[in-house]
FIMAR-307555 format. One record per residue (C-alpha): x, y, z. Coordinates in nm, 4 decimals. Layout:
[rec [X, Y, Z]]
...
***
This chain:
[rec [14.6550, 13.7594, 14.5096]]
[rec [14.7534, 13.8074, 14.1664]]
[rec [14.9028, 13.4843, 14.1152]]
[rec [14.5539, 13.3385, 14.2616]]
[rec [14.4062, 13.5716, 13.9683]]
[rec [14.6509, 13.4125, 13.7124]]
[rec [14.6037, 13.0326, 13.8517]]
[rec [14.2400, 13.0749, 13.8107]]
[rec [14.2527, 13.2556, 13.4552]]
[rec [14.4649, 12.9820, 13.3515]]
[rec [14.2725, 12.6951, 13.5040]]
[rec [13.9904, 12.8574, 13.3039]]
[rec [14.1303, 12.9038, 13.0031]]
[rec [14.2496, 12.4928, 13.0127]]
[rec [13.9006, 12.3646, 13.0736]]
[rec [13.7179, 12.5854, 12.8217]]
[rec [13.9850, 12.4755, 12.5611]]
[rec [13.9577, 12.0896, 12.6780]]
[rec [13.6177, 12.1424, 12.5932]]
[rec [13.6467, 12.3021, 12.3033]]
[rec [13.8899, 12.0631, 12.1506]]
[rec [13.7626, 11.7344, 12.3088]]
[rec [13.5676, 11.6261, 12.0066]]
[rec [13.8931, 11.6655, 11.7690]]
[rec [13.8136, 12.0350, 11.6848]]
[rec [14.0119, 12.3475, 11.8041]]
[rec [13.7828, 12.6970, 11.8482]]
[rec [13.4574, 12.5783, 11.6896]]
[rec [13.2375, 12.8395, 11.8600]]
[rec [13.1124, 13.0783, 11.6357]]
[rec [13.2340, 13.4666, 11.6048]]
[rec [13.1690, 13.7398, 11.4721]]
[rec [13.3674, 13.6290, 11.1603]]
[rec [13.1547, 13.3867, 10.9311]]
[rec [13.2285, 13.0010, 10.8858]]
[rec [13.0307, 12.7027, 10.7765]]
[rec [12.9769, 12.8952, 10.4134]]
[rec [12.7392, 12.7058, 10.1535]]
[rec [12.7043, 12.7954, 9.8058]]
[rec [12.4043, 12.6714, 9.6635]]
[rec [12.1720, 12.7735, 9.3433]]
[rec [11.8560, 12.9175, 9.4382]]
[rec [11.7023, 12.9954, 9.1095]]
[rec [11.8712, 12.9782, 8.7243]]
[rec [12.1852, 12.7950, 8.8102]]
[rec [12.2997, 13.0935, 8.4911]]
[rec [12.2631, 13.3799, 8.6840]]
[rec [12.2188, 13.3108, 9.0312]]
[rec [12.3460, 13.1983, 9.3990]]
[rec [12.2439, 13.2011, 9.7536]]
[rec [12.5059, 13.1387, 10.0059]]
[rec [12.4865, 13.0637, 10.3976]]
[rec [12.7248, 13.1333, 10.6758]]
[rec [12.6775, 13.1234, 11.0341]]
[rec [12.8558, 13.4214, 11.2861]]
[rec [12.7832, 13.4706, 11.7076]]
[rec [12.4242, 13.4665, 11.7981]]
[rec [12.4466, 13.9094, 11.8249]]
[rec [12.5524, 13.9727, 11.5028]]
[rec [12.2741, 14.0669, 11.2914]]
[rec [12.3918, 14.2220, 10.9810]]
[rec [12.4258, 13.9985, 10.6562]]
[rec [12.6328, 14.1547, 10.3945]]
[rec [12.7608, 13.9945, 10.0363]]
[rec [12.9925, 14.1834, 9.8473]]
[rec [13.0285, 14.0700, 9.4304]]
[rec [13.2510, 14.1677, 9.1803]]
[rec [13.3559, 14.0190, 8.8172]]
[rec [13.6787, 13.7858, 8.8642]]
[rec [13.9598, 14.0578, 8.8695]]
[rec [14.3222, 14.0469, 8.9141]]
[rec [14.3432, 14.3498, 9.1052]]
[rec [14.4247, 14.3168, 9.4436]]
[rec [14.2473, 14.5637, 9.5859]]
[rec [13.9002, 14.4548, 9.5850]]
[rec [13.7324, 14.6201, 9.8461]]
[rec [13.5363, 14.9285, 9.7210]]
[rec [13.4703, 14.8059, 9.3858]]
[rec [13.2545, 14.4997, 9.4329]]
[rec [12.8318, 14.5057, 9.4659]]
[rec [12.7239, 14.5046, 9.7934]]
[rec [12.3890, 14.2890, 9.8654]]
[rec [12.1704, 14.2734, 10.1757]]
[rec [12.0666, 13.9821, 10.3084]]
[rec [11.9136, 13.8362, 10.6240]]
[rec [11.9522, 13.6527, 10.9519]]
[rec [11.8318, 13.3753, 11.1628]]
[rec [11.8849, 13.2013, 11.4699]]
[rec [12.1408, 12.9270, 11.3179]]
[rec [11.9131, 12.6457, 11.5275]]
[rec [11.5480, 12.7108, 11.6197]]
[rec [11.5360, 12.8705, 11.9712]]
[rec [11.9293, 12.8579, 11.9556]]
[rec [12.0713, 13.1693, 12.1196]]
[rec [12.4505, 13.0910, 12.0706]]
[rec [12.4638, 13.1459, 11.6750]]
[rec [12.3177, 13.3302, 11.4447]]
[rec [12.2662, 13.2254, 11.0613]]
[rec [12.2970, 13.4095, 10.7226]]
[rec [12.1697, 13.4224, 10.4085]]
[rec [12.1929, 13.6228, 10.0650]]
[rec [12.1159, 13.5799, 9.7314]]
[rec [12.3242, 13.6843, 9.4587]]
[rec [12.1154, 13.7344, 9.1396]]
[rec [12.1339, 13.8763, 8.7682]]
[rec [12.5029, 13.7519, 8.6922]]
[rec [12.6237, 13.6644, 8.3487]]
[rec [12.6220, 13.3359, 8.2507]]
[rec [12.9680, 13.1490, 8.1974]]
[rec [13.1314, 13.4315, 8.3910]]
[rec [13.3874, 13.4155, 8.6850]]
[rec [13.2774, 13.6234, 9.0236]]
[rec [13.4540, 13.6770, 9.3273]]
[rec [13.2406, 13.7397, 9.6558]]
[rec [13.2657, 13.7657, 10.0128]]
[rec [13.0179, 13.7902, 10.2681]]
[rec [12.9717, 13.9700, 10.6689]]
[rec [12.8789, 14.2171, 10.8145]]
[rec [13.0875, 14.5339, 10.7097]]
[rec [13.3314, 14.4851, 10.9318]]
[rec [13.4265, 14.1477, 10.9975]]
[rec [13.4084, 13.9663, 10.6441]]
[rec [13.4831, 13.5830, 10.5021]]
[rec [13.8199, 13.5322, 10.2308]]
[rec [13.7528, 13.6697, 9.8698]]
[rec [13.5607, 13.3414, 9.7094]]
[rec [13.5865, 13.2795, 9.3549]]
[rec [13.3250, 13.0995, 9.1330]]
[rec [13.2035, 13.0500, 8.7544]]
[rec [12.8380, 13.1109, 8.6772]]
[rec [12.6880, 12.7674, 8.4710]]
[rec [12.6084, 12.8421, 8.0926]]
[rec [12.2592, 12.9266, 7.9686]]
[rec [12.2564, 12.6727, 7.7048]]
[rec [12.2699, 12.2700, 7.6784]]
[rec [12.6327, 12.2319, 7.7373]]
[rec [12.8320, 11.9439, 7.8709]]
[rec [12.9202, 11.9765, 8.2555]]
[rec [13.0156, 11.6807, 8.5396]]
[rec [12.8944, 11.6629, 8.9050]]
[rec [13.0061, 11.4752, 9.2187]]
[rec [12.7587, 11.2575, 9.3745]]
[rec [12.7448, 11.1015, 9.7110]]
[rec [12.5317, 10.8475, 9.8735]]
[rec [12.5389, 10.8907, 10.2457]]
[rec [12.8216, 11.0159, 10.4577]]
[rec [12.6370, 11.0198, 10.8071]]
[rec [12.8982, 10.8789, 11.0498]]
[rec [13.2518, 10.9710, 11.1264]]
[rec [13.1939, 11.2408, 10.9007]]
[rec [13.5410, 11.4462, 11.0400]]
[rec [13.7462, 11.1226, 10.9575]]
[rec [13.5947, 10.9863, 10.6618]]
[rec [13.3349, 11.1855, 10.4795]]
[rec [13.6486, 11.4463, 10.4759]]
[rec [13.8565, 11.1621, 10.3100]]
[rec [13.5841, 11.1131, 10.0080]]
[rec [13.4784, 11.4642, 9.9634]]
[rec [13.8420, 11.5645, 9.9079]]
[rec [13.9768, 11.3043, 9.6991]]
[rec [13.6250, 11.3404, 9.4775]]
[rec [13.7321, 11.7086, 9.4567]]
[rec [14.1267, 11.6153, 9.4170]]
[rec [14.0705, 11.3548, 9.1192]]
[rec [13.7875, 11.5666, 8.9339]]
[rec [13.8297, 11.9956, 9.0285]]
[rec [13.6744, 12.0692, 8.6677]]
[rec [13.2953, 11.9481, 8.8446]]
[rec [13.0278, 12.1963, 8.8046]]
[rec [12.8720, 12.0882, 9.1678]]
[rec [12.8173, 11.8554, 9.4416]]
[rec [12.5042, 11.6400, 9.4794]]
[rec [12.4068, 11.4547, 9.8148]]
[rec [12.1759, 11.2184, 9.8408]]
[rec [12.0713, 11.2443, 10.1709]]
[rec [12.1827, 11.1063, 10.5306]]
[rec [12.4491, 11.3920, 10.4936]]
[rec [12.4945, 11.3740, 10.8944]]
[rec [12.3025, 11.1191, 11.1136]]
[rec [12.1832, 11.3439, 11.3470]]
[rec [12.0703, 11.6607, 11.2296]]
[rec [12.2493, 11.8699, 11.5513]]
[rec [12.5331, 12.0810, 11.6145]]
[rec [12.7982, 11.8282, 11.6557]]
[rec [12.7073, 11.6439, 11.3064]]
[rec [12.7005, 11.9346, 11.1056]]
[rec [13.0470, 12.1037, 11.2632]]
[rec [13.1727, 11.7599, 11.1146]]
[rec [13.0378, 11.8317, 10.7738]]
[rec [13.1641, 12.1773, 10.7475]]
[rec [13.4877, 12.0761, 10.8491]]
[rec [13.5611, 11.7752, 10.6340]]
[rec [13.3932, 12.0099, 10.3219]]
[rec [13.5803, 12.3262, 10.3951]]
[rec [13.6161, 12.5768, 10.1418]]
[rec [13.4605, 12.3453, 9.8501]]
[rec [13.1486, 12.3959, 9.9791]]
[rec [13.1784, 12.7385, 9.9340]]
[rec [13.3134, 12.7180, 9.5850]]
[rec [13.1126, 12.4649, 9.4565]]
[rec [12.7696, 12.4775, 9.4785]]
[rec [12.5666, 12.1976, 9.6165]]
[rec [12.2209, 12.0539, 9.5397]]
[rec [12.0735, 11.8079, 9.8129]]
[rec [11.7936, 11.6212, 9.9450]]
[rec [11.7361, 11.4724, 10.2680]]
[rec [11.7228, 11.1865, 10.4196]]
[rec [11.5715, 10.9904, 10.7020]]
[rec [11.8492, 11.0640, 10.9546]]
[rec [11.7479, 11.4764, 10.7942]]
[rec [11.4740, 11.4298, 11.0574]]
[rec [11.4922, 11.5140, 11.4493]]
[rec [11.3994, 11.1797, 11.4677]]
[rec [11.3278, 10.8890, 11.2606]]
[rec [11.1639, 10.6269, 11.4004]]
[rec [10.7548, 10.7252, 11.3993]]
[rec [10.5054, 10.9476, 11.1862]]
[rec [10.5380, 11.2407, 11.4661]]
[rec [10.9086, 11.2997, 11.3281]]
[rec [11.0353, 11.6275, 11.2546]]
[rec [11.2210, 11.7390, 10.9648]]
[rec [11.5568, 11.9160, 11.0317]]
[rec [11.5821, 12.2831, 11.1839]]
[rec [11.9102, 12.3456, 11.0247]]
[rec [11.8427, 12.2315, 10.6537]]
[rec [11.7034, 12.5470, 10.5371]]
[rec [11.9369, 12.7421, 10.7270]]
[rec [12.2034, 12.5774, 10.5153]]
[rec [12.0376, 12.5045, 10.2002]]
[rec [11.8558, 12.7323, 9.9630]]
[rec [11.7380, 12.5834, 9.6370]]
[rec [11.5119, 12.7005, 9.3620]]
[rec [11.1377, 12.8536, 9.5002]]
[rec [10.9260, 12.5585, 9.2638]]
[rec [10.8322, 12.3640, 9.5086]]
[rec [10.4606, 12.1964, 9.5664]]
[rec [10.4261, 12.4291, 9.8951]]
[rec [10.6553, 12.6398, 10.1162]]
[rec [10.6241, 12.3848, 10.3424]]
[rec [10.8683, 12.1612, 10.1495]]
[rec [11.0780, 12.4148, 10.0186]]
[rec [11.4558, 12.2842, 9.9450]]
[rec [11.2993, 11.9495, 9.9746]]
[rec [11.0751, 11.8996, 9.6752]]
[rec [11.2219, 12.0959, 9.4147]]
[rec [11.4190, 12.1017, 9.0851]]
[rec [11.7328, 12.2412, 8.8941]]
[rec [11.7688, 12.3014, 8.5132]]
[rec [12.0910, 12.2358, 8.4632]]
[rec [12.2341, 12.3082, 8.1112]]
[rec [11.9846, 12.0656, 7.9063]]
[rec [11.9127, 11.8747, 8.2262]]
[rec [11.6266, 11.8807, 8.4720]]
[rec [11.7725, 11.7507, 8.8043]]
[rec [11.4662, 11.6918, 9.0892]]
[rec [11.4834, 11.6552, 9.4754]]
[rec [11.2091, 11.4139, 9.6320]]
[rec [11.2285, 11.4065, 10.0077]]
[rec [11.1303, 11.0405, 10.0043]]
[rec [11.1072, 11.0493, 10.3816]]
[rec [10.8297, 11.3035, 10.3525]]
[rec [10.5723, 11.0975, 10.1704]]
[rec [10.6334, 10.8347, 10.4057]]
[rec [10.5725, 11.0729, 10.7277]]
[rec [10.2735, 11.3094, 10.5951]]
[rec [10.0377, 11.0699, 10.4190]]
[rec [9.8516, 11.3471, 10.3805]]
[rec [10.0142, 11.5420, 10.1485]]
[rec [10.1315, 11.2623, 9.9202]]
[rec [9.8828, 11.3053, 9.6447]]
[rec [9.9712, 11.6243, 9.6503]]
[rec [10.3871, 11.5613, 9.6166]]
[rec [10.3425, 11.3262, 9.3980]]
[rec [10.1129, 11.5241, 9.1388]]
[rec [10.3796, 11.7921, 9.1770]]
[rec [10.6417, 11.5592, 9.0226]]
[rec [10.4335, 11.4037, 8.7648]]
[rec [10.3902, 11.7689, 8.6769]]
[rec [10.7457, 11.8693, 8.7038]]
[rec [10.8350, 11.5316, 8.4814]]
[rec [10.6137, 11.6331, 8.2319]]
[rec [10.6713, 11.9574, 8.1685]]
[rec [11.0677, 11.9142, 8.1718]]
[rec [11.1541, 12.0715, 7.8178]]
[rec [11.4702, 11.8871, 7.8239]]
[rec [11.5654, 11.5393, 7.7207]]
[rec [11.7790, 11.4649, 8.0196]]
[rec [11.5984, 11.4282, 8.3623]]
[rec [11.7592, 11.2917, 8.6881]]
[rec [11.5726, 11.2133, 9.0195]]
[rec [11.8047, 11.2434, 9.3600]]
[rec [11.5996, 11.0629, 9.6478]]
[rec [11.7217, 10.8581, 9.9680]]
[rec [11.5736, 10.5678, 9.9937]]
[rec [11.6115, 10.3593, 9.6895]]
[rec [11.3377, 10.1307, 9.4282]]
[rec [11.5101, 9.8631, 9.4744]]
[rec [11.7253, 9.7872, 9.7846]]
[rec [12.0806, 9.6888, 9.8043]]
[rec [12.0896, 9.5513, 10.1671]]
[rec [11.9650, 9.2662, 10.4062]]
[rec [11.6451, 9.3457, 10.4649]]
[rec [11.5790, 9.6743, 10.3702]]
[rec [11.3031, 9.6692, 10.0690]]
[rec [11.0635, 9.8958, 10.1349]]
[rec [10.8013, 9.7985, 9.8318]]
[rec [10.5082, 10.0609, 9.9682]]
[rec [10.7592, 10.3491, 9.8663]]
[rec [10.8407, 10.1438, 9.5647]]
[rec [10.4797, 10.1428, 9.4786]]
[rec [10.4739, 10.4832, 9.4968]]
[rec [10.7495, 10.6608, 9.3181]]
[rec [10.8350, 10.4076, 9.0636]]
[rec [10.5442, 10.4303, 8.8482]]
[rec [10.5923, 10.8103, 8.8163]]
[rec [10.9215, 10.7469, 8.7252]]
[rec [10.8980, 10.5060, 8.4893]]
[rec [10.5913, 10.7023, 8.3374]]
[rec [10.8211, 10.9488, 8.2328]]
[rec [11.1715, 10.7898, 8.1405]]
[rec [11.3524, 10.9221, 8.4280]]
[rec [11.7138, 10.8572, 8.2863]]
[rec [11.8721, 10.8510, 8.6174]]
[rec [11.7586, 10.7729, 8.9673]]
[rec [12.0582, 10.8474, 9.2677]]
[rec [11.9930, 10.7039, 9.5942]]
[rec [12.1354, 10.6485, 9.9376]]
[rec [12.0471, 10.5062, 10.2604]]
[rec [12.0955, 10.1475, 10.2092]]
[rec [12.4820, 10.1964, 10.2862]]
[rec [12.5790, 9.9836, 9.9948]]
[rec [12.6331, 9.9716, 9.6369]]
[rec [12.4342, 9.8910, 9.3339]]
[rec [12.3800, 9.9619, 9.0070]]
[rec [12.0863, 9.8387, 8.7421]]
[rec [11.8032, 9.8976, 8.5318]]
[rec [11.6311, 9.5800, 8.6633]]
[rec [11.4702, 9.4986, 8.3147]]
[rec [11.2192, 9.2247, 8.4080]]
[rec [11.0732, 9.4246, 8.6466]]
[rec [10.9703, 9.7297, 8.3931]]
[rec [10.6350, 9.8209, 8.3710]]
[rec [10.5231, 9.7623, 7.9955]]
[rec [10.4079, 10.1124, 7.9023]]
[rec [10.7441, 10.2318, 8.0525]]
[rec [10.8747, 10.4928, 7.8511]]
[rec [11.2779, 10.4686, 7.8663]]
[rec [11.3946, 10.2267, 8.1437]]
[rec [11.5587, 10.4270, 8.4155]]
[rec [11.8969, 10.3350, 8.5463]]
[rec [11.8942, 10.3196, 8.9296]]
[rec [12.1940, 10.3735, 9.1355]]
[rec [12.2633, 10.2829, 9.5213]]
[rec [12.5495, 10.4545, 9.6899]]
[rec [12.7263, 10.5394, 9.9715]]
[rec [13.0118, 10.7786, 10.0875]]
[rec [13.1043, 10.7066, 10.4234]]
[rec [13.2246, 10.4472, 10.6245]]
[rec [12.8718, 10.2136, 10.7990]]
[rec [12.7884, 9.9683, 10.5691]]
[rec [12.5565, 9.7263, 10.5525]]
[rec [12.5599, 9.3498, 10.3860]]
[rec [12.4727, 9.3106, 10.0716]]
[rec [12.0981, 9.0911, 9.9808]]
[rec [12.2310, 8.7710, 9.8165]]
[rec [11.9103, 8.8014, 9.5803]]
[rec [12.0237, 9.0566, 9.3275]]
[rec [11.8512, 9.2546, 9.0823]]
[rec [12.1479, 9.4934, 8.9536]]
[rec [12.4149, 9.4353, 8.7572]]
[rec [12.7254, 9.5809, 8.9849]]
[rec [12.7176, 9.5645, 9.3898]]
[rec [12.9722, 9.6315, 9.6335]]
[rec [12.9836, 9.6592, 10.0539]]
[rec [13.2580, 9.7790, 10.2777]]
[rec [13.3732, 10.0246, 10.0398]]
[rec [13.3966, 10.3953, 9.9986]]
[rec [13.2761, 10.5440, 9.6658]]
[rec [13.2071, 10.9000, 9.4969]]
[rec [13.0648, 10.9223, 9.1674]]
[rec [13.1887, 11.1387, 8.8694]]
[rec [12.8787, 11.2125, 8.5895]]
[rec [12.9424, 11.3810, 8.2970]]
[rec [12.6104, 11.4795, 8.0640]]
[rec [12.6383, 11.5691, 7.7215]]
[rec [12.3796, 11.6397, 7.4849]]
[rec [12.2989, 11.2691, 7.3930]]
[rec [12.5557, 11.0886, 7.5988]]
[rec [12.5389, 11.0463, 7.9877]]
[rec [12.8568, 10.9382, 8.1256]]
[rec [12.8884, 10.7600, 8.4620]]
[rec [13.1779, 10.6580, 8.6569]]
[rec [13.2040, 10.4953, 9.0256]]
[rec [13.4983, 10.5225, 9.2064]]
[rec [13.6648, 10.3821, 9.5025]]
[rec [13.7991, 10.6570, 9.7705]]
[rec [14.1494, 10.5135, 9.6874]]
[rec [14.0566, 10.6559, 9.2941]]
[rec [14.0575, 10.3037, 9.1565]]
[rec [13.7779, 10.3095, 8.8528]]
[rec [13.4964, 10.0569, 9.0196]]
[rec [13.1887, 10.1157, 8.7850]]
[rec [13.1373, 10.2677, 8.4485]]
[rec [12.8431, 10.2715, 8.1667]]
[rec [12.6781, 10.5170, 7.9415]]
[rec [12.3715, 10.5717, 7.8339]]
[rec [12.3170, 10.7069, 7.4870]]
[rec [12.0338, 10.9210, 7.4029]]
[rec [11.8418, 10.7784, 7.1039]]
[rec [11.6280, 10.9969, 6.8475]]
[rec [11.3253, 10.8332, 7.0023]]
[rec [11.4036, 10.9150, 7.3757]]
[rec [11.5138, 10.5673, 7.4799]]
[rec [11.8456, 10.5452, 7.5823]]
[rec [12.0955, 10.2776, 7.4559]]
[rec [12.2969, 10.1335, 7.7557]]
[rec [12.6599, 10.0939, 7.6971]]
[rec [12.8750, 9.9131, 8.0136]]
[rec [13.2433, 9.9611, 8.0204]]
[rec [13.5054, 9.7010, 7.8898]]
[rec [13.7069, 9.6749, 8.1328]]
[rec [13.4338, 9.6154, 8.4088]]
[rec [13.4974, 9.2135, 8.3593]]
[rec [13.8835, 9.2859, 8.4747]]
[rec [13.7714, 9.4770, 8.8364]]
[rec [13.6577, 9.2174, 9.0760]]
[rec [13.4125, 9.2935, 9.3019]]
[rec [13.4139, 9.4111, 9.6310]]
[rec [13.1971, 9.1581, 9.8872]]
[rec [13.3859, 9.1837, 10.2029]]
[rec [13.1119, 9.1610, 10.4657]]
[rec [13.1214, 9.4573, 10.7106]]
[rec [13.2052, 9.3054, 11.0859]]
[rec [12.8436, 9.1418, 11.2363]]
[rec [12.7487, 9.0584, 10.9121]]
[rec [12.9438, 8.7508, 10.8515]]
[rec [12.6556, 8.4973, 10.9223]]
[rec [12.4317, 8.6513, 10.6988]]
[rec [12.5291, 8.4750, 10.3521]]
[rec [12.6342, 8.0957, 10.3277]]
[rec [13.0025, 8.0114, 10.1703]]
[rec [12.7743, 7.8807, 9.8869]]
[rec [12.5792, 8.2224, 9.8597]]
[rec [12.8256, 8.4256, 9.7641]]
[rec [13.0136, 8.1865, 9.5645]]
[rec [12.7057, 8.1469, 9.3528]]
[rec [12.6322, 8.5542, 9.3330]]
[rec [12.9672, 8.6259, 9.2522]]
[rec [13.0017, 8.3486, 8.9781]]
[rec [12.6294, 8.5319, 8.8412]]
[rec [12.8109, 8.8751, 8.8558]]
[rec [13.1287, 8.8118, 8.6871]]
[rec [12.9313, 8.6384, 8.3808]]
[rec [12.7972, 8.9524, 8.2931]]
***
């Protein structure tokens, strides 16, 4: 009998750990300990930061514990404790529970150390610098989508983002983080982030594939994102909360639009839209940056959508956005696109199409911008000054693929300066597979001839 006992115990213990590990990851249920942590800044980006975690669906105690940076090794006893609160980690989910607190009046420019559970069963000692109150120079990481194979390749550009540039301030997404917006997706994500995510903070907007579904006007937006994310409380309604909202960042006003929201509720769009012709307007700074998904001007085969065009671009250009980041058309490119500038544009804004992960489309032989790429991996590195905005593309292999800057004139208008050595770096037009009968052998001859004139 006991041997029948200890046959069946181990026959059990081999299925649940097939199961378990039959997606590529080993002992991804949730516990009592916390995982999938995500620092992000809820308020002044100075004194401030909210961080998630997720435990077992039971545990319903959400503790953070903060303390100045400290040698000592004995931290325990000396560092703040803060309440926070808990959630079902997926609407109507009854297998994990998710957690939230908010860590607020820190010191600007200072180094923390925090932890977060629930008394008892508690996360590693995370360390982190606060940003500085003032308009100082800092760099971010940006990242057009990752979506698919997110374990095998949005690990592979996250890391070697972080590896080549560790001295980044934070992480910015631009949307179409996962493609589906479920529990398998976002395990991926956590796992190819790791502990960055909870060292680094991250600012985000979503994308199409954000959505439960994206194919219709009765889609619904994501029931994790605001269990994960938790961004600054200025947005048009609560409704779009970590959606529509901005950062000031140390002399730079940095502004989410969920472009797949004034798509999907016509209704409110006068209403999102007056909220960032307000937020434009009133930004006291002379930086600003927009992060949105879908893009102005579209990269790919068959992907311009001019109605959201008509929609966001004369805000933009209104008020001299500097800096426009985009996703979704799983290509690259990079321009101002000069000759189609409105003429009471105030500062022509520099649009950028990226993407992080591995599906790409091909590239729309009738080109606007001045740099393009397909079947390639990038990760940007930005670094903003007080009059200079530096921008560099690179490949996941850390070969230099794009560079300008734009210099901030007295008048607002920014002076466009492209890299040197840009001439030297051919570009990259391998067509992704199914895509080779799109262009003609004289197509591409012709477009790459036009691009390597500039």
């Amino acid at each position: 009998m006991k041997y029948l006992i200890l046959s069946a115990l181990l026959i059990i213990s081999h299925i649940v750990t097939v199961a378990q590990e039959s997606d590529g990851f080993k002992n991804f249920a949730p516990t009592d300990y916390p995982d999938r942590i995500m620092m992000t800044i809820p308020g002044d980006p100075a004194t401030s930061r909210a961080i998630s975690w997720r435990t077992v669906y039971g545990n319903t105690t959400s503790i953070g514990e903060i303390e100045l940076a400290d040698p000592d090794s004995k931290l325990e006893g000396k560092a703040k404790k803060t309440e926070g609160t808990f959630a079902p980690w997926e609407e109507g989910s009854t297998l994990a529970m998710g957690h939230k607190v908010v860590f607020e009046n820190l010191l600007p420019e200072t180094e923390y150390v925090y932890r977060v559970g629930d008394g008892e069963h508690w996360s590693e000692w995370i360390q982190f610098e606060t940003s500085s109150d003032k308009a100082e120079k800092f760099s971010f990481l940006y990242f057009g989508d990752i979506q698919d194979d997110v374990k095998s390749y949005g690990s592979r550009i996250l890391r070697q983002g972080y590896s080549d540039f560790p001295q980044s301030d934070f992480l910015l997404f631009a949307g179409d983080i996962v493609s589906k917006s479920n529990e398998s997706y976002w395990r991926e994500f956590f796992y190819a982030g790791g502990w960055m995510l909870s060292m680094l903070p991250s600012i985000a907007t979503p994308g199409n594939h954000e959505y439960d579904s994206h194919k219709d006007r009765n889609r619904t937006f994501s029931k994790h994102w605001k269990q994960i994310y938790t961004m600054p409380a200025n947005s048009p309604s609560r409704e779009y909360d970590s959606r529509f909202y901005y950062v000031d960042y140390q002399g730079v006003r940095i502004v989410s639009v969920d472009g797949s929201a004034l798509q999907t509720n016509v209704d409110d769009t006068a209403m999102l839209l007056n909220w960032l012709d307000k937020t434009l307007l009133e930004n006291p700074y002379p930086w600003s940056i927009i992060i949105t998904h879908i893009p102005m001007y579209s990269c790919s085969y068959g992907r311009k959508d001019q109605k959201y065009q008509a929609m966001l671009r004369p805000v933009i250009e209104k008020h001299g956005v500097d800096l426009v980041l985009q996703g979704h058309d799983h290509s690259y490119c990079r321009g101002q696109n000069l000759a189609a500038v409105s003429s009471d544009c105030k500062n022509p804004p520099m649009y950028v199409v990226s993407m992080a992960g591995p599906k790409m489309y091909a590239l729309d032989p009738n080109f606007w911008s001045d740099r393009v790429a397909t079947r390639t991996q990038l990760y940007q590195h930005i670094t903003v000054s007080n009059d200079t905005l530096h921008y560099e593309s690179y490949t996941v292999a850390s070969e230099l693929y794009d560079e300008f800057m734009l210099v901030k004139r007295k008048n607002g208008r920014n002076r466009l300066v492209e890299s040197k050595e840009l001439s030297a770096i051919p570009l990259r037009m391998e067509m992704p597979n199914g895509y080779e009968k799109k262009y003609t052998e004289a197509e591409l001859k012709k477009y790459k001839e036009k691009m390597n004139s500039k």
